[in-house]
C-alpha positions in Angstrom: -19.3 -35.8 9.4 -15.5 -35.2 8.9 -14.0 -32.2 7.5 -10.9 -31.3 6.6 -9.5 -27.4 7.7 -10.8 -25.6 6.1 -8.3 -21.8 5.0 -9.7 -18.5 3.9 -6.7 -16.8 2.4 -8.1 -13.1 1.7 -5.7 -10.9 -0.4 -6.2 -6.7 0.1 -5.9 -4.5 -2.9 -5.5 -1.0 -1.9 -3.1 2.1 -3.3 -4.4 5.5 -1.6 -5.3 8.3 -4.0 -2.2 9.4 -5.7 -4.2 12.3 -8.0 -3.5 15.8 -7.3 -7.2 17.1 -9.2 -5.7 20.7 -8.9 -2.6 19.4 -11.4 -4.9 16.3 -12.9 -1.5 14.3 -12.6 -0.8 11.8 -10.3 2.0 12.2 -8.0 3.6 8.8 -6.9 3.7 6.0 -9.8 2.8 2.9 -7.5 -0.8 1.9 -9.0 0.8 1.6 -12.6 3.8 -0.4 -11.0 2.1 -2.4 -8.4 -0.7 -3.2 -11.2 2.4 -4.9 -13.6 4.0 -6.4 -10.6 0.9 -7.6 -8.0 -2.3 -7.3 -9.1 -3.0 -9.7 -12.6 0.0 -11.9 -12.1 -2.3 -13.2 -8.5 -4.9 -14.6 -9.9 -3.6 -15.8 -13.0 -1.0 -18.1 -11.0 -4.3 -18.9 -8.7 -6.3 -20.0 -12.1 -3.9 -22.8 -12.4 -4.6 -24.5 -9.4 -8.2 -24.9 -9.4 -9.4 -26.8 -6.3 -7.5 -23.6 -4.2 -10.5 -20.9 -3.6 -9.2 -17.5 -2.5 -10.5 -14.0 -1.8 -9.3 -10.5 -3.1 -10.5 -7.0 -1.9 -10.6 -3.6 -4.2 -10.5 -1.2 -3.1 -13.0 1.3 -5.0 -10.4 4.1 -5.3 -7.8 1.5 -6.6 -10.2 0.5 -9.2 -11.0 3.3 -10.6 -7.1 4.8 -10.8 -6.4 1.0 -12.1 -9.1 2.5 -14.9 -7.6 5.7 -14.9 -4.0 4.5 -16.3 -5.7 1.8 -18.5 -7.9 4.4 -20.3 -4.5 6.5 -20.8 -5.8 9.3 -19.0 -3.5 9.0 -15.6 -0.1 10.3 -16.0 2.5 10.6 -12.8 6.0 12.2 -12.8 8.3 8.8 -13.3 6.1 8.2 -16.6 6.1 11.5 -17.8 9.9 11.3 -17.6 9.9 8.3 -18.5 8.0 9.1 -21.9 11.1 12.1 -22.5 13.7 11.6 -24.8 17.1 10.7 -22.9 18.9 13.5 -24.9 16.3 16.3 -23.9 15.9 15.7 -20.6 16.5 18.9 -18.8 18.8 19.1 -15.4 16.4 18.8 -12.9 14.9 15.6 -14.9 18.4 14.6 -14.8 18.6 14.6 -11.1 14.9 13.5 -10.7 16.0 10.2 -12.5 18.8 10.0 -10.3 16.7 10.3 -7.3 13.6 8.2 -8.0 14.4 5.7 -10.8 16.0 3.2 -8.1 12.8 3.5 -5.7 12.6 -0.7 -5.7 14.0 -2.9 -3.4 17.4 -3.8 -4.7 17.9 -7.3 -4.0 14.9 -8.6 -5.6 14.1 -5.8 -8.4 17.6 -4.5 -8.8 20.2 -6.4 -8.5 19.0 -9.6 -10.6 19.2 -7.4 -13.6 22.7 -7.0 -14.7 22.2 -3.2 -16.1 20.0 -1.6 -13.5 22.4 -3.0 -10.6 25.6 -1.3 -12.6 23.8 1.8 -12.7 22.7 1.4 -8.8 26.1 0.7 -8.1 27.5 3.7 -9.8 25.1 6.0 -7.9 26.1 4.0 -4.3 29.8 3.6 -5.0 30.4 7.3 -6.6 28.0 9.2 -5.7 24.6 11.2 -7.3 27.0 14.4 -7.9 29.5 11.6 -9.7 26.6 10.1 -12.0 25.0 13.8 -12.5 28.9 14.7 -14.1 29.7 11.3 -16.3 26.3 9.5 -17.5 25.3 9.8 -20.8 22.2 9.8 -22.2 21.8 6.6 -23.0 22.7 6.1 -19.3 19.7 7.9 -18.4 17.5 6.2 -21.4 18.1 2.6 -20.0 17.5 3.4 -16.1 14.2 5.2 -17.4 13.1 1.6 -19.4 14.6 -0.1 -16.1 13.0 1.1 -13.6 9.7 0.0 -15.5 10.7 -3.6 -16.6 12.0 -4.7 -13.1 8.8 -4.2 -12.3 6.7 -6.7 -14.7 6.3 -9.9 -12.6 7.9 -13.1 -13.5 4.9 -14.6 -14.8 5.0 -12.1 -17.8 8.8 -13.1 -18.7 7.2 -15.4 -20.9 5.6 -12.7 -22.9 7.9 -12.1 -26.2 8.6 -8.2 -26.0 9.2 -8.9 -22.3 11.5 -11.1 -22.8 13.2 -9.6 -25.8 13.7 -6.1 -23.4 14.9 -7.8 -20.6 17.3 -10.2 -23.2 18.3 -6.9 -24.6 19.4 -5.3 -21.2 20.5 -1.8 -22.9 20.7 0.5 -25.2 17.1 1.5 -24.6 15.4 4.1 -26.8 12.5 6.7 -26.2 10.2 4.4 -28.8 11.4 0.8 -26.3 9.9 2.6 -23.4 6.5 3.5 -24.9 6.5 0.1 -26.5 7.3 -0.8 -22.3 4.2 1.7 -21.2 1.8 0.1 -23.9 2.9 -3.4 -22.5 1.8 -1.8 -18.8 -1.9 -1.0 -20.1 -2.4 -4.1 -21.8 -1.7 -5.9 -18.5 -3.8 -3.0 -16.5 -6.7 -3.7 -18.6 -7.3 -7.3 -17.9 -6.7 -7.0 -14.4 -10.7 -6.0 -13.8 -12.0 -8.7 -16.6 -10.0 -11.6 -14.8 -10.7 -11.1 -11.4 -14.5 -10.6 -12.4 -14.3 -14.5 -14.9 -12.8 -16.2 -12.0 -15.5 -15.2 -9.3 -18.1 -16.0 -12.1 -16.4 -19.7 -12.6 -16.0 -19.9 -8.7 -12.9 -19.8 -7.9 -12.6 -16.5 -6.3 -14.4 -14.1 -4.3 -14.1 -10.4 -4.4 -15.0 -8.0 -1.8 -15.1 -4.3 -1.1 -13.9 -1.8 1.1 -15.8 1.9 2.3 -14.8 4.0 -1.4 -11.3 5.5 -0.3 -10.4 3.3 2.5 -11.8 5.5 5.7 -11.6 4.3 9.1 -15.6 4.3 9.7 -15.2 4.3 13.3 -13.2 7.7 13.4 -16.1 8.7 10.6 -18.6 8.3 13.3 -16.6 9.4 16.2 -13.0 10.5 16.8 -13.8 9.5 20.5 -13.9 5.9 19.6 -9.8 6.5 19.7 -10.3 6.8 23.6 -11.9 2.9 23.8 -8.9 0.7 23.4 -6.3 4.0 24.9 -8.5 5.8 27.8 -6.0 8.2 27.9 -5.2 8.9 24.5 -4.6 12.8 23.3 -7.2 13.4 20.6 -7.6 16.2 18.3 -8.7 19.9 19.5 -11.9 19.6 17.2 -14.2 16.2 17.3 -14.8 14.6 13.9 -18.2 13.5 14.4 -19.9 12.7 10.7 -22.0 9.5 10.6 -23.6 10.3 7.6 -20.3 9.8 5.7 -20.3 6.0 6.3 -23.5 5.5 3.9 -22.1 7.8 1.6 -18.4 5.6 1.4 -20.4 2.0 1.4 -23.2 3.1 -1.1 -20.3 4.4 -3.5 -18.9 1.2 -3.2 -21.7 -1.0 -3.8 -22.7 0.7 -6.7 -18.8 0.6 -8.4 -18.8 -3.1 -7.7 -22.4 -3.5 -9.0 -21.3 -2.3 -12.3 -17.6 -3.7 -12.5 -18.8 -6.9 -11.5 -22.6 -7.6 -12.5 -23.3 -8.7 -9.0 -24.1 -7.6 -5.5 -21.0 -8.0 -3.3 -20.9 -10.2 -0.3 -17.9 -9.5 2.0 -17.0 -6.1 3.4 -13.1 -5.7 4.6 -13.7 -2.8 6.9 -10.3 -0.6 6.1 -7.5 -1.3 8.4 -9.9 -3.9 9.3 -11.3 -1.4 12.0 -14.6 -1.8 13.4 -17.1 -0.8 16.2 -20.5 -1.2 17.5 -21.7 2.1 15.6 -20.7 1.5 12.2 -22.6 -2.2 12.1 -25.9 -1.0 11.2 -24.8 0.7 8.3 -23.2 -2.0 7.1 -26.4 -4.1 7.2 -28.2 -1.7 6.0 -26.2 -1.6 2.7 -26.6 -5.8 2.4 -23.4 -6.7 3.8 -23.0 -10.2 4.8 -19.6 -10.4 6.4 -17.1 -8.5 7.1 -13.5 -9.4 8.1 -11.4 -7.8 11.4 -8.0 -8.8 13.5 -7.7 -11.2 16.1 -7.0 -8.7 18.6 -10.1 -6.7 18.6 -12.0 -10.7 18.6 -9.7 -10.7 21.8 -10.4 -7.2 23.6 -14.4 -8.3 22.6 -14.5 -11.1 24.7 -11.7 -10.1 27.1 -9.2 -13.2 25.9 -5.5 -12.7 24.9 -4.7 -15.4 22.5 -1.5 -17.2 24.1 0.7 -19.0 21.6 2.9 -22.1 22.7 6.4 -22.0 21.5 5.8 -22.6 18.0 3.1 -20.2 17.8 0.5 -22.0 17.6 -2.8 -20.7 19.2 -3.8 -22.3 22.7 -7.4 -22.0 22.4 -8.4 -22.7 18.6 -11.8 -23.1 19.1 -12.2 -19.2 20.0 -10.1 -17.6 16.8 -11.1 -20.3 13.8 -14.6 -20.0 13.5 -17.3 -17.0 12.1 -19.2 -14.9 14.5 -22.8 -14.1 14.2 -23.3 -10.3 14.8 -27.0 -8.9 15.3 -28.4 -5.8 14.0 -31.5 -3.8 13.2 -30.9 -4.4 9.9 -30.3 -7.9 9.7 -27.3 -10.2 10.7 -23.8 -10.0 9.9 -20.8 -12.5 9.8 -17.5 -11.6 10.5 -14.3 -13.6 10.9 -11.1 -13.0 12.4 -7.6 -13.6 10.9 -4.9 -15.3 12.6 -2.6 -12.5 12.9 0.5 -14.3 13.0 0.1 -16.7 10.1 -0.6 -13.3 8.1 2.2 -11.6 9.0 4.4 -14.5 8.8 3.7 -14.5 4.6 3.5 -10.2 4.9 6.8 -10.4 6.7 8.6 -13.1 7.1 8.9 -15.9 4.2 10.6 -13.6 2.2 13.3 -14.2 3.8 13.7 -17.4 3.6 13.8 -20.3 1.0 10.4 -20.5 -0.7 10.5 -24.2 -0.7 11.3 -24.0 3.2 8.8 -20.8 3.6 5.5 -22.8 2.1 6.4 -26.1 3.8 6.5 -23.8 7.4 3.1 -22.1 6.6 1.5 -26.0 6.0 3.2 -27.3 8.8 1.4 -24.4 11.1 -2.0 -25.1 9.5 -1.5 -28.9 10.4 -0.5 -27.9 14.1 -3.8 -25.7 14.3 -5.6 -28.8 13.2 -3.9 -31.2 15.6 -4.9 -28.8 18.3 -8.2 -28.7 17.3 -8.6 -32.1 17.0 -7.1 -32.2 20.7 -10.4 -30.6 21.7 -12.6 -33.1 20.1 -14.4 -35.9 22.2 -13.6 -38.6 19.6 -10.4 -38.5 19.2 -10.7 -41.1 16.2 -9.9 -40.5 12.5 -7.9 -38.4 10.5 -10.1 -35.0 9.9 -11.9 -33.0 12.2 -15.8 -33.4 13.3 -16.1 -29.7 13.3 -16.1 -27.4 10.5 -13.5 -24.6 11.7 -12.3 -22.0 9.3 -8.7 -20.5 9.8 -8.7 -16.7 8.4 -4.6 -15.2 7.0 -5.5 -12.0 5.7 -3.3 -9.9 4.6 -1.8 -7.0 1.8 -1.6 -8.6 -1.6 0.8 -6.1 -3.1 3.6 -4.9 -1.0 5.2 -7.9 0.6 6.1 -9.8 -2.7 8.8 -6.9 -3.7 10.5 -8.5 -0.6 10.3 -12.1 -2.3 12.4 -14.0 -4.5 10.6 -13.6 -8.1 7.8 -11.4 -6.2 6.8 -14.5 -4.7 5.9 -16.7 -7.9 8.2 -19.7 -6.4 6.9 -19.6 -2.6 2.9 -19.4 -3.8 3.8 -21.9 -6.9 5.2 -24.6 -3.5 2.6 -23.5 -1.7 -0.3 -24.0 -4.0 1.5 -27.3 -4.9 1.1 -28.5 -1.6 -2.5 -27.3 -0.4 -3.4 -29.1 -4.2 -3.1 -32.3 -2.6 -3.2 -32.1 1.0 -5.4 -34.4 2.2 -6.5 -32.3 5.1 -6.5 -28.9 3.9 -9.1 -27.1 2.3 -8.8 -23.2 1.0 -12.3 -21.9 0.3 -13.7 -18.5 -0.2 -15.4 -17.0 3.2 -18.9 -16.7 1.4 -18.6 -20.7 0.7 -17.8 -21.2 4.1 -21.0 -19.1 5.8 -23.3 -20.6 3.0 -22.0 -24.4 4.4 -21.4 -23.2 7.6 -23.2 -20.4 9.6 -21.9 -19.0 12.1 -23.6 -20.9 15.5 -22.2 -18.4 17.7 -23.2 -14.8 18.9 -20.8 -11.6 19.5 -23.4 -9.1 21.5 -23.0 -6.4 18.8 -23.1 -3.4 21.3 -20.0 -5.3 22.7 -18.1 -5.6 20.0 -14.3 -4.0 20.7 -13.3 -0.4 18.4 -10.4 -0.8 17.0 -8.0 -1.9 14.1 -5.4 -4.6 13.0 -2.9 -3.2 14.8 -2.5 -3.7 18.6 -7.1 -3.7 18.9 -6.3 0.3 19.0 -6.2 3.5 16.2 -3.1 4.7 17.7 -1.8 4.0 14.0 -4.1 7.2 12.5 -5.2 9.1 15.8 -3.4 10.6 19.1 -0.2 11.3 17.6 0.7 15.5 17.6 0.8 15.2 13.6 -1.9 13.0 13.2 -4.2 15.1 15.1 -3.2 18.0 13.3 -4.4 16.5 10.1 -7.7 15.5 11.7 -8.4 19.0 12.8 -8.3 20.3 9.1 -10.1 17.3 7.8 -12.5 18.8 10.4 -12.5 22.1 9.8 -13.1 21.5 6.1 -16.0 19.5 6.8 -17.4 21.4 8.8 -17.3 24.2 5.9 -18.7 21.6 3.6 -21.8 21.4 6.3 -22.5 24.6 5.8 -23.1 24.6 2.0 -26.2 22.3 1.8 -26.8 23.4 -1.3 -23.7 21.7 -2.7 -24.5 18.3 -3.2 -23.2 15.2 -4.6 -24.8 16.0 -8.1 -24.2 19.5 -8.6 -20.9 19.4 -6.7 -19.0 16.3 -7.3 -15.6 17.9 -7.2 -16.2 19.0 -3.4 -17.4 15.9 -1.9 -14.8 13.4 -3.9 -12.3 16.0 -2.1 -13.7 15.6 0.9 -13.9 11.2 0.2 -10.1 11.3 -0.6 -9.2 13.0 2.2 -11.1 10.7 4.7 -8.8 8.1 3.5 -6.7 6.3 6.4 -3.2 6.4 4.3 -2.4 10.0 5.1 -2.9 9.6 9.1 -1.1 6.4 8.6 2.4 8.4 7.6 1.6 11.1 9.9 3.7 11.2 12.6 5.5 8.7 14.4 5.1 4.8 13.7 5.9 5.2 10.0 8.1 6.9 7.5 8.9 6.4 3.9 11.2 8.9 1.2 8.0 10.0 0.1 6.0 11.5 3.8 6.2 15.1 2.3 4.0 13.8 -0.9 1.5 12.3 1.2 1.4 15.2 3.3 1.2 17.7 0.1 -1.5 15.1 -0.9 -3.6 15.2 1.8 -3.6 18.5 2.0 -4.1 19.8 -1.8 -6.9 17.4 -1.2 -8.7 19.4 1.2 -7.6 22.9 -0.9 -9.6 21.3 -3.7 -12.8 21.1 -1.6 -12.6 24.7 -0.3 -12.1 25.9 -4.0 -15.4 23.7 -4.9 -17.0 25.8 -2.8 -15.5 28.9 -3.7 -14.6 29.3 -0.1 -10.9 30.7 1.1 -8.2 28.3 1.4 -6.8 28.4 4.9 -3.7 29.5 5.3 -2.9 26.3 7.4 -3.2 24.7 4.3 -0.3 25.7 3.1 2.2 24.4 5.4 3.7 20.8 5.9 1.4 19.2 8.5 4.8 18.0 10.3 8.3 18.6 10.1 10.0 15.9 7.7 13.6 16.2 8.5 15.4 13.1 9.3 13.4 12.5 13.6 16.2 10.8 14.8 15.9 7.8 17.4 12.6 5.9 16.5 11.5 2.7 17.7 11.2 -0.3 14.7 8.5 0.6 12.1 8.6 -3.2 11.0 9.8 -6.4 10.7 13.4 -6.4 9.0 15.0 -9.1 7.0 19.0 -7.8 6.6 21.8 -9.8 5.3 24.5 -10.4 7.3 27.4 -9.6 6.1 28.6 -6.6 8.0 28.0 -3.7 5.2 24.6 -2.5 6.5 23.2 -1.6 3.5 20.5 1.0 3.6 17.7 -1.0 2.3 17.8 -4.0 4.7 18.0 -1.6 8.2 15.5 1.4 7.1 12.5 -0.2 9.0 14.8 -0.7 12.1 14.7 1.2 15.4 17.4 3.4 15.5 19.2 5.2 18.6 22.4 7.7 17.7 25.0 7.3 20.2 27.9 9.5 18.6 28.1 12.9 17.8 26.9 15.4 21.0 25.5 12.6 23.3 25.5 9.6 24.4 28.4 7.6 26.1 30.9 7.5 23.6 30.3 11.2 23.2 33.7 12.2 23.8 35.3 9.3 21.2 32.5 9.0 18.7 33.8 5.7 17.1 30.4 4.4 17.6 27.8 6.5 16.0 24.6 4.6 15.4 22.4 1.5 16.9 19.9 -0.5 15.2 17.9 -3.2 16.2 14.9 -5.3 14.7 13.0 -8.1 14.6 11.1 -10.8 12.4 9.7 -14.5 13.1 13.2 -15.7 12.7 15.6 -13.4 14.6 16.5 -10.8 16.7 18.6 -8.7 14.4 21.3 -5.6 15.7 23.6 -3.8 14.1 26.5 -1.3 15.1 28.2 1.6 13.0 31.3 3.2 13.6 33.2 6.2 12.2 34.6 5.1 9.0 38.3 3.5 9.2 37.7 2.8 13.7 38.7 -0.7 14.3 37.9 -2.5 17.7 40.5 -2.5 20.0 42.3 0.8 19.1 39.6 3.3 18.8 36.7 0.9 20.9 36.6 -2.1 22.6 36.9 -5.2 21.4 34.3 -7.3 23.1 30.8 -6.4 22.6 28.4 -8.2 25.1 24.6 -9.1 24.4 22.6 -9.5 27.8 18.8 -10.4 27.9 16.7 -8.9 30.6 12.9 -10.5 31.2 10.7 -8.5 32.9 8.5 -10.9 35.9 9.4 -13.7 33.9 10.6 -16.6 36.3 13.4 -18.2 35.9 16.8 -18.6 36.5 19.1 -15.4 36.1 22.4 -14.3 37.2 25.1 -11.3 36.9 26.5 -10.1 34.2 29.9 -12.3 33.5 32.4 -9.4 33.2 34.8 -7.7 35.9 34.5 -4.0 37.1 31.2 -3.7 36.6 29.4 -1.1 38.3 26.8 -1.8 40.9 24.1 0.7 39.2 21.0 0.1 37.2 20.9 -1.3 34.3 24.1 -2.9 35.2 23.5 -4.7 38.0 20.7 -6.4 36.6 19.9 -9.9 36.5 19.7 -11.8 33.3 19.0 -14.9 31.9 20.7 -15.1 28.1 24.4 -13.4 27.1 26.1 -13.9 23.7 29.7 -12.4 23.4 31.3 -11.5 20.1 34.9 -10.6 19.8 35.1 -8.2 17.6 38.4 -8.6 16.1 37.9 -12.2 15.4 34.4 -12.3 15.0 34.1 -15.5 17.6 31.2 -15.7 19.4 29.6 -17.8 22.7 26.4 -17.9 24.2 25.3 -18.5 27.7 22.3 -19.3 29.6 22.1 -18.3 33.8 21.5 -21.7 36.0 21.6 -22.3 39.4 23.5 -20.6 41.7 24.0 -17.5 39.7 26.1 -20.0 37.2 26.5 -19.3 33.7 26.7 -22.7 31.2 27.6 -22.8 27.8 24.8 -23.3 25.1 25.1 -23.5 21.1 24.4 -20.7 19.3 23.2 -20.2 15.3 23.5 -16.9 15.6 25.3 -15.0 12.6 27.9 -12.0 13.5 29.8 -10.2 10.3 32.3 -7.1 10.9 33.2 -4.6 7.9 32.0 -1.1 7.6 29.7 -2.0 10.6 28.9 -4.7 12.8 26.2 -6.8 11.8 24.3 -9.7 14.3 21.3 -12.0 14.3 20.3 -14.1 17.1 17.7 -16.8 16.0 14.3 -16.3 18.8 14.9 -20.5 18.8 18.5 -19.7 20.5 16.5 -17.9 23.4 15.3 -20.7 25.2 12.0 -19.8 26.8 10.7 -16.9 25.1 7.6 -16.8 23.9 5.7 -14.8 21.4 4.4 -11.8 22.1 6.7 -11.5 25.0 8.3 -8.3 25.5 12.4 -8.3 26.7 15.2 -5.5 27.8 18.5 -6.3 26.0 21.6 -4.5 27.4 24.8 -4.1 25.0 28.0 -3.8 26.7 31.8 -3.1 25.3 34.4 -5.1 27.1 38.5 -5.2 27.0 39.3 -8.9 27.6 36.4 -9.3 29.8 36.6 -6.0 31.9 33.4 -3.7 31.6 34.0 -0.4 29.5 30.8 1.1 28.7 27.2 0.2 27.7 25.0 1.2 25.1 22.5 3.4 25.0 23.1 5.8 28.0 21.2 4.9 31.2 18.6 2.3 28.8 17.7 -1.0 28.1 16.6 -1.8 24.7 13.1 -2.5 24.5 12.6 -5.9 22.4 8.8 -7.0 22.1 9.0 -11.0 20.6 6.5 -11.3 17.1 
């Protein structure tokens, strides 16, 4: 039998618990936005392509605050300020709108809207003091109705008051934005109801997650943390609980049983983490599959999954297919998603043209099926003999604020295309394993701990802060241990404190790896949550509690926290770089200590390009106040091939210096010219063509395409030294005694 490849395209749902119970307010408005923006607009575009099957995961804790606002019982801080008159809003509302009411990515929720990008521009160009002095009211009134309608997807343009506020464009008035509000709980309120008619007509699967997203492995054991990092620092106090995983997958079960009118299926274990220990209890429960990273399918049967230079997988036949897993409860399922292909749509398309974004994801599904086919005997036809099943999973909310229209035109090509393509198939997992068991067996007591990210929990565990937070989450439950006569029945308010808290979104801004403009809320969050458990049980509130878990003052030089997508054009605007690594070279250190015309480095990648940008003290210009060459040279570490010296004169014979390398791109910085070079024989250097971009204003702006680097190959890592020349002749080199470390997506 012939099949075609066949794509399980799994969508996660999750917000963390915003609710402060102490207040009863939530304090961060991103269910109500995300759920106008993300949520409905999904699987309505889905429902008009019916031969495309997909999955979505909710999260129980998203549900029931997506209930929350629908019912009109969940109020945050932006919409109770929202819901204030413009000409009685008091000074520190004033400078609250000021502060928050442009939290959206500008280019794609701004700037298309001629009246919120004036009033972003006032606040960028003058200043907040400047907008505090001069707005008016009705200044205040339409950023307030703003910040809410650049937030309704495309797909509800259509919708007459939509279109009539964003046609009106100002001169909004208190009764326009609770019209606005009413508009966001009519869409909140079919978002439940349509996900639950199209998995009754077939079209989609929905799945579940433990109730407020725990990592179940940390649940059973914080040791687990030590499995994938032997010699990872773990909390002073071991987090051993067990018995919580039932609690978190029965809570679960029984919210989708009732939303849904069915028993689910599919499991997506949060931050798709899993271990040996937490299996049973998933059986247990009725479970069928579950879904986790290709890295931990990697560290299980001791196989990195090597990508040729288009990053296509070398050995499909490992990755695209289910695994059986064995239990005392029964057998489970559980497939692996292609890593790359999902961060490709969670990162990458947005930044390019959607057209040119879906045509590139189809053309690396038909490279996976070309390889595939490479492995078959019969070498004959046109589809596969095998049925193999190619997982992208990914987060179905927070990439599309990146996107052109929040992605409506690249899934609209997209869908176009897999509509008709002859040889691809997208299907929910659950039709897959009912076609298609999995033939294969993963020894469950083998079966690798750890996450989506790097096979490890390094992302929620090990760091200082994190571990900090673990300790009180342990200390509280341990507390909670010691009152057995407060159960779930006659002390709900204790043990839902005790569920929030568990959540992985708090250890996930903890510390270093990632930061946002809002860390302190999720670290007041976290812990008001806990204070609300020891007041359930009437015990005292340590004084611990009370205190910021870490400092969260600006941590200076940070590696990247993601992949960036900037603009080039030599303005670095604050948006585009805020995910970059960042190392200070002006001020008190560094090598241009003494002249601190350059202040700041940053650097990034995504699938595209190598991206690095230089700041300087305002009104410095190269060749007075720095020099006016800047020199890119790549350094691979045991990577064979040809290298050579550094092409510039009185350079000094130290390390990193004296190095050899194998790629160098020059820019001069007054003209903005630019060559590229690859080392050949004989310590030769020989000209190449270069697509990289270079722009000069307020700062210095480059991209470097990965297809200009010859060679490299994902999941490589690379040193990249940056020198300033005079004409050729070495001046300095940036940062101080360091390479900057570059690891290829």
């Amino acid at each position: 039998m012939a099949h075609p490849l066949y794509v399980a395209l799994i969508w996660h749902q999750h917000q963390p618990l915003y609710k402060n119970r102490r207040a009863g307010q939530y304090q961060l408005p991103w269910v109500r936005l995300h759920a106008t923006k993300d949520y409905l607009d999904l699987v309505l575009l889905l429902e008009r392509y019916p031969k495309l099957h997909q999955t979505v995961n909710l999260v129980p804790s998203l549900i029931l605050q997506l209930e929350d606002y629908a019912a009109g019982t969940a109020f945050d801080p932006y919409l109770c300020v929202a819901l204030t008159s413009e000409t009685e809003l008091d000074a520190e509302q004033r400078q609250f709108v000021i502060d928050r009411f442009f939290d959206a990515h500008h280019r794609t929720l701004i700037d298309p809207h001629p009246r919120y990008a004036e009033l972003y521009l006032q606040k960028q160009e003058q200043g907040q003091e400047w907008c505090l002095e001069h707005w008016t009211p009705q200044d205040y009134g339409d950023l307030m109705a703003w910040h809410n309608l650049a937030w309704f997807d495309p797909l509800f343009w259509e919708d007459p008051e939509i279109a009539f506020w964003l046609e009106q464009g100002k001169g909004f008035s208190l009764s326009d934005r609770q019209r606005i509000y009413a508009k966001q709980q009519d869409i909140i309120r079919r978002i439940i109801p349509q996900h639950r008619h199209m998995q009754e007509r077939g079209q989609l699967e929905i799945t579940t997650t433990p109730y407020t997203h725990p990592i179940l492995p940390l649940l059973a054991d914080t040791q687990e943390g030590q499995l994938a990092v032997p010699k990872m620092q773990l909390p002073e106090l071991r987090f051993q609980w067990p018995e919580d995983i039932p609690r978190h997958l029965q809570k679960a079960k029984d919210l989708y049983r009732d939303r849904f009118g069915r028993e689910p299926r599919g499991l997506w274990p949060s931050e798709q983490s899993v271990s040996p220990a937490i299996l049973p209890y998933i059986a247990a429960q009725g479970f069928e599959w579950l879904c986790s990273d290709e890295a931990v399918l990697g560290w299980t049967i001791d196989h990195f999954f090597h990508r040729d230079s288009t990053g296509t997988v070398q050995n499909p036949e490992l990755l695209y297919r289910p695994y059986r897993l064995e239990t005392a409860y029964g057998d489970l399922a559980i497939v692996f998603r292609d890593h790359r292909l999902s961060d490709l749509i969670g990162f990458s398309y947005s930044g390019m043209e959607p057209r040119r974004a879906a045509t590139d994801l189809v053309s690396q599904l038909e490279a996976i099926a070309r390889t595939l086919k490479s492995h078959q005997v019969d070498q004959g036809g046109s589809a596969l003999e095998q049925p193999w099943l190619v997982t992208i999973a990914l987060d179905g909310e927070n990439c599309w604020e990146f996107y052109e229209q929040d992605g409506k035109p690249f899934l609209e090509n997209l869908y176009q295309i897999l509509s008709e393509h002859p040889m691809l198939q997208l299907v929910t997992v659950s039709e897959f394993l009912d076609q298609f068991p999995p033939t294969v067996t993963l020894p469950a007591a083998k079966l690798h701990s750890g996450s989506w990210v790097d096979g490890s929990f390094t992302t929620w565990i090990g760091d200082p802060a994190k571990n900090r937070a673990w300790d009180l989450l342990t200390q509280a439950r341990q507390v909670l241990a010691r009152h057995p006569e407060a159960t779930e029945e006659n002390n709900p308010e204790a043990w839902e404190a005790l569920y929030a808290a568990e959540g992985s979104d708090w250890f996930w801004w903890f510390g270093e790896g990632h930061t946002s403009n809002q860390d302190e809320v999720f670290d007041r969050l976290f812990r008001e949550h806990l204070a609300t458990l020891y007041r359930a049980l009437n015990e005292p509130i340590p004084p611990e509690l009370r205190q910021s878990v870490e400092d969260h003052h600006d941590r200076g030089d940070h590696p990247p926290l993601s992949f960036i997508h900037p603009v080039i054009d030599g303005h670095g605007d604050e948006q585009d770089w805020n995910r970059a690594g960042r190392i200070e070279i002006g001020g008190a250190r560094g090598t241009m200590h003494q002249s601190s015309s350059m202040q700041r480095l940053w650097y990034g990648v995504d699938h595209l390009n190598f991206y690095l940008r230089l700041d300087f003290k305002t009104g410095a210009k190269p060749g007075i106040d720095f020099p006016a060459e800047l020199h890119l040279l790549w350094f691979y570490i045991d990577r064979p091939m040809l290298v050579s010296p550094a092409p510039l004169a009185e350079l000094p014979d130290e390390p990193p210096l004296n190095y050899l390398f194998h790629h160098h791109l020059g820019v001069n910085l007054l003209t903005q010219s630019q060559w590229f070079q690859e080392a050949g024989d004989f310590y030769q250097w020989h000209a190449r063509l270069s697509r990289a971009q270079v722009a000069m204003n307020s700062c210095l702006e480059i991209a470097v395409p990965w297809a200009d680097l010859q060679l490299v190959e994902p999941d490589w890592s690379l040193r990249l030294l940056v020198v300033l020349a005079d004409e050729g002749r070495y001046v300095t080199y940036l940062p101080e005694k360091a390479l900057i470390s570059v690891d290829v997506p």
